[in-house]
N, C-alpha and C positions, 0 to 999 in steps of 0.2 A: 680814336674812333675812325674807322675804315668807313669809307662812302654806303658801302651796304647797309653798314649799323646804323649810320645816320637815316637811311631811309625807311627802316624799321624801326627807329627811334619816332619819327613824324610818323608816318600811317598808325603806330602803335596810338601814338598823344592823340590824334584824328579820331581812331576808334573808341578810344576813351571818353571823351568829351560826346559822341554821338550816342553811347553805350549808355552813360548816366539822363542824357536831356532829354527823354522820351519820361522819364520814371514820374509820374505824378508827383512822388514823393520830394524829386530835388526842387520841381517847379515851389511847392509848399514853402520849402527849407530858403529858400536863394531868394524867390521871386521870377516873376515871368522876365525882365530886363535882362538877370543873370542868365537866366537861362538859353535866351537870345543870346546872349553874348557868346557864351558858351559852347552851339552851334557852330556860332560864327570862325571862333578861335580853331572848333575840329575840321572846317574848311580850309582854312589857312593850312595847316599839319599836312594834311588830306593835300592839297597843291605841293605842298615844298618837299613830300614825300615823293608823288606824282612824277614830276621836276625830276629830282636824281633817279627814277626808276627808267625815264627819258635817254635821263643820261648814261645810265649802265646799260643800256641796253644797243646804246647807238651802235657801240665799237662791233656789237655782233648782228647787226639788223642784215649785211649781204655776206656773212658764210655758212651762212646753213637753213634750211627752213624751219629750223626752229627759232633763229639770232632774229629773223622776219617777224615771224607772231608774235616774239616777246614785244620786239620793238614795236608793231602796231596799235596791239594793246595796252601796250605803258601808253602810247599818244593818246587812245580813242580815251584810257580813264583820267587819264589826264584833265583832256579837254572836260570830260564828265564832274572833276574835281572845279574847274573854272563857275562851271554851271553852279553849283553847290555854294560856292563863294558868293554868288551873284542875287541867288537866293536867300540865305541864310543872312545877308547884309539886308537886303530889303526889309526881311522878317524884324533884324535888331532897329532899323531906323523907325521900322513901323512902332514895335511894342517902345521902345523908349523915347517916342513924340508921344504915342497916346499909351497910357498905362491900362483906359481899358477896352483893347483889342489887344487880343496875343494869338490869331489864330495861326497868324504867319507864323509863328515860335513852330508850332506841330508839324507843317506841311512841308513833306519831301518834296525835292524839284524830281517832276519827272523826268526831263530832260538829262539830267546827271545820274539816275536812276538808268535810263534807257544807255548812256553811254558804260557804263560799270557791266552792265549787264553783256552788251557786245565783249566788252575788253573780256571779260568773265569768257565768256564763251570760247572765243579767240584761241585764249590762253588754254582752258579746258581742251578743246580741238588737239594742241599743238602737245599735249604732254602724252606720257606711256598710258598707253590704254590698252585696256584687251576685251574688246568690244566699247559698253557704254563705262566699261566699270573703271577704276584707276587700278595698275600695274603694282601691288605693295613691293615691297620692301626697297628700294631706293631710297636714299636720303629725300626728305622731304616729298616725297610721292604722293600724300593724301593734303598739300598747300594748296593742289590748282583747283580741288574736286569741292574745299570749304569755300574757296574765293569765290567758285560759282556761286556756292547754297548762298554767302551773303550776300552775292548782286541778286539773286533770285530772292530774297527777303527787302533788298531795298527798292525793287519792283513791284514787289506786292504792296511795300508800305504808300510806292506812290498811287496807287490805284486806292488802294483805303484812303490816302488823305485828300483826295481828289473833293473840289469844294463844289455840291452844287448850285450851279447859277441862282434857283429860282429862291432857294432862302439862305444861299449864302453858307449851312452848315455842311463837314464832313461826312463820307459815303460811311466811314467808322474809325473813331479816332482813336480808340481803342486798338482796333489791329495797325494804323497806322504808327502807334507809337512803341508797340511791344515785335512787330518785324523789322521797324528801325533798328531797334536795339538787339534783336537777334542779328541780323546784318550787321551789325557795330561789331558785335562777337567773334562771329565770325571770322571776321577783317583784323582783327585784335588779335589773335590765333596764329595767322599767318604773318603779324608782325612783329611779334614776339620772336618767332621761327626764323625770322627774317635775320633779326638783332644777334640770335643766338649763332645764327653758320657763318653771319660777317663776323662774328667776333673766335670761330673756330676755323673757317677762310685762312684769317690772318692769322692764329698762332700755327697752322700746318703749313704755309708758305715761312715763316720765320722758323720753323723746324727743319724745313727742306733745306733754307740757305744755310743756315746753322751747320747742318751735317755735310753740306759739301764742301764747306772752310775746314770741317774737320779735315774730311779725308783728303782733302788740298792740302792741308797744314801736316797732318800725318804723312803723306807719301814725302813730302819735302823734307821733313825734319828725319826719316828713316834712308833716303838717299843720301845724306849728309852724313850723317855719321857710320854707316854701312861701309863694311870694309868688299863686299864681291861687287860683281859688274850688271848693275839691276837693266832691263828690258825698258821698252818702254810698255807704262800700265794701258791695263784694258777700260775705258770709261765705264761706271758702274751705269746699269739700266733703270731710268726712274724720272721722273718729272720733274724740268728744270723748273717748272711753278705749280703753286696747287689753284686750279681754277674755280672762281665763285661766279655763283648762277641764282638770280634772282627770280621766283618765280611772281609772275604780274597781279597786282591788286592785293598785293599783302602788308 
């Protein structure tokens, strides 16, 4: 498992856990504690993802402006994913002291919201665009355009889940919990994408070095047993490595 995989391995688990906890149905199936819990666990993911997308991103944050956006925005969601933690843990310590309150289970942190949303943009800004639209056909080209649509769904969810003071209930719990999980989707999309080019990353970097042992191995085993007076060779033209590129909040 290459560092990328692993990080699309977590965001993927994060998106999962955020994708199922909205659905009326699992709170029925589980209980409202699980369901807390649940949250709780797709924050964790959602951070430890977060974390290595930190870290991929560091080695490229001052050679190019785009090593910069990635790297800002892996921090700003980052920091976003702390938020998430911080909330989702309140939510699980509230529903399982009192069993009946669970509104905490429902409610999106705006704050982690508001940070995703930035990173979201960020990252959108810094990809191939031609105008507002995204550039097709490059690998991965339409990752940065769904990362937006899910910060933009888990923005909208925290405005629906927003609690009013005066009696305590949701502006609508309903759109709060089915843009959650659209947003979860979304995010799940791009971590899937994630899992699949760290795991094709590595086998086209393991092809590259493979082929140049050949032709290392071949030139030397054909001057040794060669009977005329060989030159010396021309280096073949071609990428001493294959580079992998994470795109942010996937």
């Amino acid at each position: 498992m290459s560092r990328e995989r692993w990080m699309g391995f977590s965001f993927a688990v994060g998106s999962i856990c955020f994708l199922v906890g909205p659905f009326p149905g699992y709170e029925s199936l589980v209980g409202p504690g699980a369901t807390a819990v649940t949250f709780f666990v797709g924050s964790i993911f959602f951070t430890c993802g977060g974390a290595l997308q930190v870290w991929l991103t560091l080695r490229e944050r001052g050679a190019s402006r785009a090593g910069r956006a990635a790297w800002w925005a892996a921090v700003i969601q980052s920091a976003g994913t702390l938020f998430f933690n911080a909330s989702t843990f309140r939510a699980m310590d509230t529903v399982l002291s009192s069993a009946d309150y669970d509104r905490l289970v429902w409610r999106p942190d705006a704050l982690g919201s508001i940070c995703f949303l930035v990173s979201g943009v960020i990252a959108y800004r810094a990809s191939a665009r031609r105008g507002w639209l995204p550039v097709r056909g490059r690998h991965g080209w339409w990752e940065p355009a769904v990362n937006l649509l899910g910060c933009v769904f888990f923005g909208i969810s925290a405005v629906a889940g927003y609690v009013v003071p005066s009696d305590g209930s949701m502006v609508d719990l309903a759109a709060a919990n089915w843009n959650t999980s659209a947003g979860a989707g979304c995010f799940l999309a791009c971590a899937l994408a994630t899992f699949r080019s760290g795991r094709t990353s590595r086998r086209v970097r393991s092809a590259v070095t493979y082929s140049a042992k050949s032709r290392s191995n071949s030139g030397q085993d054909t001057g040794a047993s060669g009977g005329g007076v060989r030159g010396p060779s021309r280096p073949q033209p071609g990428p001493s490595s294959s580079p992998s590129a994470s795109s942010p909040g996937s």
